[in-house]
N, CA, C and O of each residue as an XYZ file, in Angstrom:
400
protein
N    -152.018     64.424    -50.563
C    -151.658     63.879    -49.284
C    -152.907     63.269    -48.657
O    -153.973     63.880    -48.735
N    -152.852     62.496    -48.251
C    -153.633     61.166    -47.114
C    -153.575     61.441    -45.801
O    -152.477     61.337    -45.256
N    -154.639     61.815    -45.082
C    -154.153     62.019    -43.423
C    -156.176     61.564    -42.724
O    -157.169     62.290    -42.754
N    -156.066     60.534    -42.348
C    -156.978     60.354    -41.371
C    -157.176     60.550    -40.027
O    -156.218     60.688    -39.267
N    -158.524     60.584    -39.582
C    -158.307     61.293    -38.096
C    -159.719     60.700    -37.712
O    -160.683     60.367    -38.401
N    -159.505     60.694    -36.496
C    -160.437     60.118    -34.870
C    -162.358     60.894    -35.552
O    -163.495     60.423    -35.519
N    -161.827     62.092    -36.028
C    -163.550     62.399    -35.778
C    -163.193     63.653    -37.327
O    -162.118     63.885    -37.881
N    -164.781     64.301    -37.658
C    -165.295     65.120    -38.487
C    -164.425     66.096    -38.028
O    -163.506     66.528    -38.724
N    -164.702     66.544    -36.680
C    -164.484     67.947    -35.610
C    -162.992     67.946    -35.893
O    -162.434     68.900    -36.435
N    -162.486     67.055    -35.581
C    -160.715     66.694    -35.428
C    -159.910     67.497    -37.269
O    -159.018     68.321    -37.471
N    -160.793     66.718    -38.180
C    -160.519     66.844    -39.627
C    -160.717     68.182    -39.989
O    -159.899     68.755    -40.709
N    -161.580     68.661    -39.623
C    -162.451     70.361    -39.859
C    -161.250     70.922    -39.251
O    -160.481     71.302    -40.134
N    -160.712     71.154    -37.848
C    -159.927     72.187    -37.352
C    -158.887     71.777    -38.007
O    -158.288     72.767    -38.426
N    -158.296     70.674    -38.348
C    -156.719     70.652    -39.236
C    -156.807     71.122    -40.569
O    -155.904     71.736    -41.137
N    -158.169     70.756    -41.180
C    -158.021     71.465    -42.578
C    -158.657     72.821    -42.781
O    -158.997     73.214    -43.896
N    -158.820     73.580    -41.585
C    -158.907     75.081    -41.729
C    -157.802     75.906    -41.273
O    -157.485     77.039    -41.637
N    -157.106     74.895    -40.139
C    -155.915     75.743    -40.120
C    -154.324     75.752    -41.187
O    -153.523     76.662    -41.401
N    -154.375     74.036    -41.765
C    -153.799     73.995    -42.824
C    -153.656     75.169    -44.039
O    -152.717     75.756    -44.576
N    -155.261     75.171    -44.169
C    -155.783     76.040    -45.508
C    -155.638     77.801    -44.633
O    -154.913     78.537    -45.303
N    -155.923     78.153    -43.970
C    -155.870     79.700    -43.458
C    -154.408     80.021    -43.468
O    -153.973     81.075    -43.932
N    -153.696     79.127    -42.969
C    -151.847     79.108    -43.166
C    -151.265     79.029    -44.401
O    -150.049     79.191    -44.508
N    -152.118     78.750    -45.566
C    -151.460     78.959    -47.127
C    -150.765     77.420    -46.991
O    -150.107     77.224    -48.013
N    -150.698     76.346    -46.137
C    -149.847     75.330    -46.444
C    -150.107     74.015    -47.252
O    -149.366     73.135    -47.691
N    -151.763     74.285    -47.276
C    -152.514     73.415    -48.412
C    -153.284     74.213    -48.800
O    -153.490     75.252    -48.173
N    -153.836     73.946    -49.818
C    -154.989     74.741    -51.110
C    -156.286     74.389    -50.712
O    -157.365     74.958    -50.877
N    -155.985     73.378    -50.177
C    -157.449     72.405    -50.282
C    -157.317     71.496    -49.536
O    -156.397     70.680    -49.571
N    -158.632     71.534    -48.417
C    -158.546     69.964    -47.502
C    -159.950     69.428    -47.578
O    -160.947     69.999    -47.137
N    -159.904     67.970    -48.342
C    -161.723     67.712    -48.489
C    -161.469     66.349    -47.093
O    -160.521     65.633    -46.772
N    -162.635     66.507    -46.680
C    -163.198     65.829    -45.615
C    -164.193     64.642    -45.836
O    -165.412     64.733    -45.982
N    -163.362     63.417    -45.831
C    -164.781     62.006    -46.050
C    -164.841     61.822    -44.814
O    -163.874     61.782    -44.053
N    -166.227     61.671    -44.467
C    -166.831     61.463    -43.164
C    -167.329     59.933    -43.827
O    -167.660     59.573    -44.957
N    -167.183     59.188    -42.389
C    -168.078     57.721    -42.528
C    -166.892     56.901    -43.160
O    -167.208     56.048    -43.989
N    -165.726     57.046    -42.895
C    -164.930     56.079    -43.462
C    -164.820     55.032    -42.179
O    -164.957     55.241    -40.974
N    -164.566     54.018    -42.799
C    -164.468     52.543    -41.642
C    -163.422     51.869    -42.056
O    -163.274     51.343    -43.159
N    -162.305     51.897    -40.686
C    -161.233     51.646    -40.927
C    -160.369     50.413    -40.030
O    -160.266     50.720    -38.842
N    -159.782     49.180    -40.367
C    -159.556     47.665    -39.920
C    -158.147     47.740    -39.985
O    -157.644     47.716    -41.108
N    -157.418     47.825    -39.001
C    -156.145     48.230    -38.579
C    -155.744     47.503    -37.560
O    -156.563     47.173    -36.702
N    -153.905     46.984    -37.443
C    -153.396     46.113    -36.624
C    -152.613     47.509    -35.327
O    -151.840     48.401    -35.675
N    -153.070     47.300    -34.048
C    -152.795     48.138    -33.986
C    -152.123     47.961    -31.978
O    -152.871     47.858    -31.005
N    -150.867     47.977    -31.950
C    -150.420     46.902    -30.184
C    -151.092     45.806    -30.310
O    -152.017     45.386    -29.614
N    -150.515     45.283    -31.371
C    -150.764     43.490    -31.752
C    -152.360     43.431    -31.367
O    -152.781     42.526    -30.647
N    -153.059     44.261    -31.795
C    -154.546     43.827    -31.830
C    -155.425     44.084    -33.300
O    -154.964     45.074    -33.870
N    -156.237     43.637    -33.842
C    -157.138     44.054    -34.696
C    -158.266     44.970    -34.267
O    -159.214     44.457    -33.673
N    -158.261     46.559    -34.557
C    -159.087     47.479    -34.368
C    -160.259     47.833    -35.572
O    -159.828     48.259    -36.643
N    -161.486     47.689    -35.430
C    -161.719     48.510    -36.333
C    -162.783     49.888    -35.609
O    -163.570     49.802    -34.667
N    -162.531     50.764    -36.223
C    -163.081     52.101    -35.899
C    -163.853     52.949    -37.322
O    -163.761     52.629    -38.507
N    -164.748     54.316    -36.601
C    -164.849     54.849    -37.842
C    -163.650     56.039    -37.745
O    -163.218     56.430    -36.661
N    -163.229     56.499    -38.917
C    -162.328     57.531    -39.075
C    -162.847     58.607    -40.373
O    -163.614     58.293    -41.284
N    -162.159     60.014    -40.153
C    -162.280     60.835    -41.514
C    -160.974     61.075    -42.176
O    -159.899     61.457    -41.715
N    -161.367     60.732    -43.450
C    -160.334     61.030    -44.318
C    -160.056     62.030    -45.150
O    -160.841     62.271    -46.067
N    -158.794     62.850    -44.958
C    -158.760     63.830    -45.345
C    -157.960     63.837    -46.550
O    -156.857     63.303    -46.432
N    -158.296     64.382    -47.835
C    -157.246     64.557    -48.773
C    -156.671     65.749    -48.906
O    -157.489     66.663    -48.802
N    -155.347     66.160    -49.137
C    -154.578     67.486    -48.804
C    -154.348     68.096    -50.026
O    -153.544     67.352    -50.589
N    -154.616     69.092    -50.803
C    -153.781     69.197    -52.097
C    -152.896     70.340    -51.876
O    -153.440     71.440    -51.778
N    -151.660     70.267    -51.783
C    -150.375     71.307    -51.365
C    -149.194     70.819    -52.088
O    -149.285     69.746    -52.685
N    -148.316     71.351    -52.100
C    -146.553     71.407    -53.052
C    -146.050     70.606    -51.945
O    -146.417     70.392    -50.790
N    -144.913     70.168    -52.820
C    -143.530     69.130    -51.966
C    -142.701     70.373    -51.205
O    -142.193     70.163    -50.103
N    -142.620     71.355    -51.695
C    -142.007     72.812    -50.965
C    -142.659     72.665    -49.595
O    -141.870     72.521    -48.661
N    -143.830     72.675    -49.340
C    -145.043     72.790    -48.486
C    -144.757     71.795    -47.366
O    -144.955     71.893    -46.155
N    -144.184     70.707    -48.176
C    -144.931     69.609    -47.008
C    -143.991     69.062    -45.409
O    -144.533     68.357    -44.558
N    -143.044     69.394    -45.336
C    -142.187     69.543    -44.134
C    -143.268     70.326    -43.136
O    -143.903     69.865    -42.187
N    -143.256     71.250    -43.513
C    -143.916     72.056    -42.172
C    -145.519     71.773    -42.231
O    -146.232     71.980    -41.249
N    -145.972     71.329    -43.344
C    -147.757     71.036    -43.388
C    -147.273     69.215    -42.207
O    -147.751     68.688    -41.203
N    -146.350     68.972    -42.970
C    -146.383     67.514    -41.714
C    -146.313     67.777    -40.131
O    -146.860     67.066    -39.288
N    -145.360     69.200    -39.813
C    -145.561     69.573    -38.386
C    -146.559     69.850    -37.878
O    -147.031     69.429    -36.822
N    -147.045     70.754    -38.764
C    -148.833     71.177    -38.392
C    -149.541     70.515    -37.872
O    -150.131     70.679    -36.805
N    -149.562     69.175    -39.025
C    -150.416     68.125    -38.920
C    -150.047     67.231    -37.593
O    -150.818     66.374    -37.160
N    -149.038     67.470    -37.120
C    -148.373     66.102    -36.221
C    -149.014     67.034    -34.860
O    -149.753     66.373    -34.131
N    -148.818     68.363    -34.493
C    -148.987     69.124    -33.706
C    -150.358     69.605    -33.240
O    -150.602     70.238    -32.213
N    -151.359     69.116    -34.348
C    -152.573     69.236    -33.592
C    -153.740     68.001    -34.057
O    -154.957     68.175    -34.125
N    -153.140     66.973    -34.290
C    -153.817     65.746    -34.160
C    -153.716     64.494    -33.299
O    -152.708     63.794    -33.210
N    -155.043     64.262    -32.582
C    -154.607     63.176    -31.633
C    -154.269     62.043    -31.549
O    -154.113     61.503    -30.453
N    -154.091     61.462    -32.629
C    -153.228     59.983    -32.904
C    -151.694     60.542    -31.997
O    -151.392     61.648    -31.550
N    -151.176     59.600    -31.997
C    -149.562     59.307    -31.381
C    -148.493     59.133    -33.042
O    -147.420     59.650    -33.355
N    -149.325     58.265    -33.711
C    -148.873     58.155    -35.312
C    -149.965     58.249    -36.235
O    -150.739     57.435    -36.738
N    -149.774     59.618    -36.312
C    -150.972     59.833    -37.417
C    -150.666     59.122    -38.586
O    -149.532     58.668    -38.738
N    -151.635     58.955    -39.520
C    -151.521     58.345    -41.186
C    -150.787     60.134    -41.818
O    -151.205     61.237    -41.465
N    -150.105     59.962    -42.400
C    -149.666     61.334    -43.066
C    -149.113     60.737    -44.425
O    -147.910     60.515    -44.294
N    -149.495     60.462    -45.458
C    -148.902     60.282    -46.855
C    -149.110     61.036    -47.976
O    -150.003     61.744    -48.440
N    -147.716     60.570    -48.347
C    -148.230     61.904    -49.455
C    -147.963     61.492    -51.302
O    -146.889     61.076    -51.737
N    -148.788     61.653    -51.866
C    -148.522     60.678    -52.899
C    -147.990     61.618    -54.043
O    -148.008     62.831    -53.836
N    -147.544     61.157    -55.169
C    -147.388     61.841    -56.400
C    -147.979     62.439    -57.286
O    -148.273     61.607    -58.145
N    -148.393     63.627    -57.623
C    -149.162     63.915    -58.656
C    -148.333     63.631    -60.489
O    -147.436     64.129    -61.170
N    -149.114     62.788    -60.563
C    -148.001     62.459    -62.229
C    -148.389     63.105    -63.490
O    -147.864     62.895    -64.583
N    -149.354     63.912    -63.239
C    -150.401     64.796    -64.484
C    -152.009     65.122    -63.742
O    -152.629     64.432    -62.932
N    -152.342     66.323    -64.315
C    -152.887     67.257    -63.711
C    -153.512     67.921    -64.450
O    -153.229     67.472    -65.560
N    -154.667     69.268    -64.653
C    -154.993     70.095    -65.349
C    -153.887     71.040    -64.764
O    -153.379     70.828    -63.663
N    -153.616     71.879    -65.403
C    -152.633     73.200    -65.573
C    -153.184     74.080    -64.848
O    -152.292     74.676    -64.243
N    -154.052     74.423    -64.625
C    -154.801     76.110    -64.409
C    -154.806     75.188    -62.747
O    -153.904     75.465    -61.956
N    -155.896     74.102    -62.343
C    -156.203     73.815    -61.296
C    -154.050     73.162    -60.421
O    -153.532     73.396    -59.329
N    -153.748     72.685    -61.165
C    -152.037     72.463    -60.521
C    -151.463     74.043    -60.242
O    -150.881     74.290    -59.186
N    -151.663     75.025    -61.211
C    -151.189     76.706    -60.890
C    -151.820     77.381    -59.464
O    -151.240     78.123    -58.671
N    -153.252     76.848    -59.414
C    -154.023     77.282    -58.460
C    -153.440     76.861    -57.073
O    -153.433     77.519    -56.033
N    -152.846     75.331    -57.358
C    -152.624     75.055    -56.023
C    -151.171     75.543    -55.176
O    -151.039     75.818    -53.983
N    -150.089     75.532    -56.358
C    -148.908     76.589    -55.908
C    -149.417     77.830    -55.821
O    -148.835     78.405    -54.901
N    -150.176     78.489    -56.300
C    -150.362     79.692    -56.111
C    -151.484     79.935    -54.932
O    -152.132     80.967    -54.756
N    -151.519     79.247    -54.503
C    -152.727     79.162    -52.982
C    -151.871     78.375    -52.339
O    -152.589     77.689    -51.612
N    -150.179     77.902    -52.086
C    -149.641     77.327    -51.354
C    -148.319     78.555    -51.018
O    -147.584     78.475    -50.033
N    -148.255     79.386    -51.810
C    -147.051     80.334    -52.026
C    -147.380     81.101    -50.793
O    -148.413     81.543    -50.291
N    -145.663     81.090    -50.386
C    -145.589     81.946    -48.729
C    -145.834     83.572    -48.911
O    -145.822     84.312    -47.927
């Protein structure tokens, strides 16, 4: 999953409370991303952090509430992409660090 945000600080508290809640495995944090977006018919560009999520499709309904509920965008970026192949042990790790 794909989810950018306003600041470092912003990214840090969503991906510790994500990860302390079992609803992702893993949240890595790119700081220094620079981002060129249309945004109320204007061209913005800003810096943003990008967060990558690694959690189950089981997971992701309520990891999207989480996420919607304590980030300050109005429309956060929230995507979530396909994993199509994987190592085994590290894909086990992540259901098994996503399991309620």
């Amino acid at each position: 999953m794909l989810v950018t945000t306003a600041s470092y600080e912003e990214a840090e508290k969503i991906g510790r409370i994500i990860v302390e809640s079992r609803l992702a495995a893993c949240a890595n944090v790119l700081n220094g991303m620079h981002s060129i977006f249309r945004w109320d018919n204007k061209i913005n560009v800003e810096n943003e952090c990008l967060m990558i999520i690694k959690t189950t499709l089981q997971r992701y309904s309520e990891l999207e509430a989480v996420i919607r509920q304590h980030h300050s965008y109005s429309v956060p970026e929230i995507i979530a992409l396909p994993v199509v192949a994987g190592s085994v042990p590290y894909l086990n790790w992540i259901r098994s660090e996503t399991s309620k």
